[in-house]
C-alpha positions in Angstrom: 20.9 -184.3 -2.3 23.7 -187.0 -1.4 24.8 -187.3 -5.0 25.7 -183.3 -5.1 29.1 -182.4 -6.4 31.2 -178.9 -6.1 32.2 -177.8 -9.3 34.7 -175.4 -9.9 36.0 -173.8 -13.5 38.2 -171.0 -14.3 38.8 -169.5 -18.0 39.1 -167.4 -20.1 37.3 -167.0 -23.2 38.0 -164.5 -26.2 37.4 -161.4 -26.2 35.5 -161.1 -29.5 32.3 -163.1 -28.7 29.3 -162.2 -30.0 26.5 -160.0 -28.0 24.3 -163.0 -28.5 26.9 -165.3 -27.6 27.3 -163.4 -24.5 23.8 -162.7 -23.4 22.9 -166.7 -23.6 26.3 -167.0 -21.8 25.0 -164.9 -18.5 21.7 -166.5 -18.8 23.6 -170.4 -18.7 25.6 -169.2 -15.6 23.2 -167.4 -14.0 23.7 -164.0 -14.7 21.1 -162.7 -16.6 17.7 -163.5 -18.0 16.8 -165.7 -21.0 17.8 -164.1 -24.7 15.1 -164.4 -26.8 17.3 -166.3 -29.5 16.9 -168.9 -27.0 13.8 -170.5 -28.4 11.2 -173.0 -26.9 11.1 -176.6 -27.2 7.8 -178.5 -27.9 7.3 -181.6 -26.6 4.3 -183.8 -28.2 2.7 -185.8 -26.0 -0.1 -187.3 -27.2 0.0 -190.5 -25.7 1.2 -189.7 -21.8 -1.4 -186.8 -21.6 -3.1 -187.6 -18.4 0.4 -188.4 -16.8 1.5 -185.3 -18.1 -1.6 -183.2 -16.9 -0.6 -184.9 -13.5 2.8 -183.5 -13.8 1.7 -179.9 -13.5 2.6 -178.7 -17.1 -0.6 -178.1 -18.8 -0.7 -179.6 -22.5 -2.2 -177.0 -25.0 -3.0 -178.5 -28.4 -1.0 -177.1 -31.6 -1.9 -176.4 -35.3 -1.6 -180.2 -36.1 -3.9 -181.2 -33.7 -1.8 -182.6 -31.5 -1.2 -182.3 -27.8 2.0 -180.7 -26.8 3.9 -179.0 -23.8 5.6 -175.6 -24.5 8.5 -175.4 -22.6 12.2 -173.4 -22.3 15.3 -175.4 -22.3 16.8 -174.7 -18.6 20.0 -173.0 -18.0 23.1 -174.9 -16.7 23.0 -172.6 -13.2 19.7 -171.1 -12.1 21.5 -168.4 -9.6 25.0 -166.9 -10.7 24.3 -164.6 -7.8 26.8 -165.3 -4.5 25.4 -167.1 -1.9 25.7 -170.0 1.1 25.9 -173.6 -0.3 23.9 -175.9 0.9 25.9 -178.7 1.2 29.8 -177.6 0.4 31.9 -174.9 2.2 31.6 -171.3 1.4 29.3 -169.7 -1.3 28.3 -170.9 -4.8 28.3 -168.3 -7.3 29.0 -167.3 -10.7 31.5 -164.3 -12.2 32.0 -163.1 -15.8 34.3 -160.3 -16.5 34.9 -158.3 -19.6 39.1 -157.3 -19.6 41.4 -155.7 -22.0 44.9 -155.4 -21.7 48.3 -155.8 -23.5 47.8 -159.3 -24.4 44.1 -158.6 -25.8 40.7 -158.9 -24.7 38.7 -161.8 -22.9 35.8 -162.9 -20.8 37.1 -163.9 -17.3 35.1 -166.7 -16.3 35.0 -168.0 -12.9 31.8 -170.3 -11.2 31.4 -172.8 -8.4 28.8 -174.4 -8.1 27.2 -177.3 -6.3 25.3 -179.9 -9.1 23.4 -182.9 -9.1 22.9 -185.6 -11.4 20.0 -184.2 -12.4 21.5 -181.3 -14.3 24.9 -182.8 -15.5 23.6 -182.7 -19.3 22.8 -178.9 -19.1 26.8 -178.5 -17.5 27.9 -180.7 -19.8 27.3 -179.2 -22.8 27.6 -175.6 -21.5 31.5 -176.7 -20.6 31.9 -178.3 -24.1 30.3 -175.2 -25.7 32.7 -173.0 -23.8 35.9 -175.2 -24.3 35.7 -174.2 -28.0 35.9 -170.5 -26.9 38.8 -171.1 -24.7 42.8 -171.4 -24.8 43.2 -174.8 -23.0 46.3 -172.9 -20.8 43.2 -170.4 -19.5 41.0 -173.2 -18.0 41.3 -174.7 -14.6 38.6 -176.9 -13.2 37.6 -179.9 -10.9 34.5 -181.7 -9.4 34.5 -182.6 -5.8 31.9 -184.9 -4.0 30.4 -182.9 -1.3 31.8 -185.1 1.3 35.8 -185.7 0.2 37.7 -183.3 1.7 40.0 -182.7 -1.8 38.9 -182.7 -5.7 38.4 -186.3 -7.3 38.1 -185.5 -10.8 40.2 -182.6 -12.4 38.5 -181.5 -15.5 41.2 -180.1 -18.3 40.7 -178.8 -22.2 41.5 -181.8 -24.4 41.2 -181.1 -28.4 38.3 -178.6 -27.8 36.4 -180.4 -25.4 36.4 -180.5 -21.8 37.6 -184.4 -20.4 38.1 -185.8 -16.9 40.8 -187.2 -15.4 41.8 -188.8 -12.0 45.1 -189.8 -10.9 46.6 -188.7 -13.6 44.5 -191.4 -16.0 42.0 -189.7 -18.2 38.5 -190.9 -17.3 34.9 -190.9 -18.8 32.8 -188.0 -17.6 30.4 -188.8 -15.0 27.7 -186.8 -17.3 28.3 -188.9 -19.9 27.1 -188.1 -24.0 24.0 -186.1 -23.1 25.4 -182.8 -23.5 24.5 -182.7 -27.3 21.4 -181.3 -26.6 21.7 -178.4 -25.0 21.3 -175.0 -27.4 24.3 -172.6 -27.0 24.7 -170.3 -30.2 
């Protein structure tokens, strides 16, 4: 866990999204459960079979013939739901918040959260995916390592994508180019 970073954003989104846009929306942030637009991936695995049957997902074997795992792409936040972090101050949660008013409607977004390494791809392209829904003036974010007492890398809405900057230099994301995989209708 010494590689976990706080993560904070804060947008807004427009208010015309889609139902199914929204429903996978909650289920990336934690909020609700998996849309069934959101499909399953399989994974053939012919030859690492008995490492895979050592890793605990049992291989079924398809129409073809040959061995695969069936498995659902994971969200970017398991638990939008408020509670303690583990290794930051204060609670980790998720909020999304329908809101109309003179100026129009939009989807209040707001989510801390504490991530490791290990899920930077599925952030990554949830971020990217929701830059193109959002007004760059309605977004506010940063990523803090757990143990500085300030944020290190501000994160701002740059020609429809989410970049990084630190010290006022723009910086290459510390997730790097794997968020093109991720599904996000």
């Amino acid at each position: 866990m010494g590689d976990v970073h706080e993560l904070m954003i804060a947008m807004d989104l427009r208010g015309d999204l889609p139902d199914a846009e929204v429903a996978e929306l909650r289920w990336q942030v934690g909020l609700g459960p998996r849309p069934a637009h959101v499909a399953e991936q399989t994974l053939i695995v012919n030859e690492v079979l008995d490492m895979m049957r050592d890793g605990g997902e049992e291989p079924v074997q398809d129409e073809n013939g040959d061995w695969v795992i069936k498995r659902y792409p994971e969200p970017a936040w398991c638990d939008g739901s408020p509670r303690a972090a583990s290794k930051i101050p204060g609670v980790g949660f998720s909020s999304l918040v329908r809101e109309g008013g003179a100026s129009g409607e939009r989807w209040a977004l707001t989510c801390r959260w504490e991530i490791h390494p290990d899920g930077h791809a599925e952030v990554a392209a949830l971020l990217d995916r929701l830059a193109e829904r959002c007004d760059d003036a309605r977004f506010f974010g940063y990523l803090r390592w757990y143990e500085h007492a300030e944020p290190d890398t501000m994160l701002r809405i740059r020609d429809g994508k989410v970049v990084t900057y630190r010290d006022g230099e723009f910086v290459s994301p510390m997730w790097g180019d794997e968020a093109d995989e991720m599904p996000f209708a």
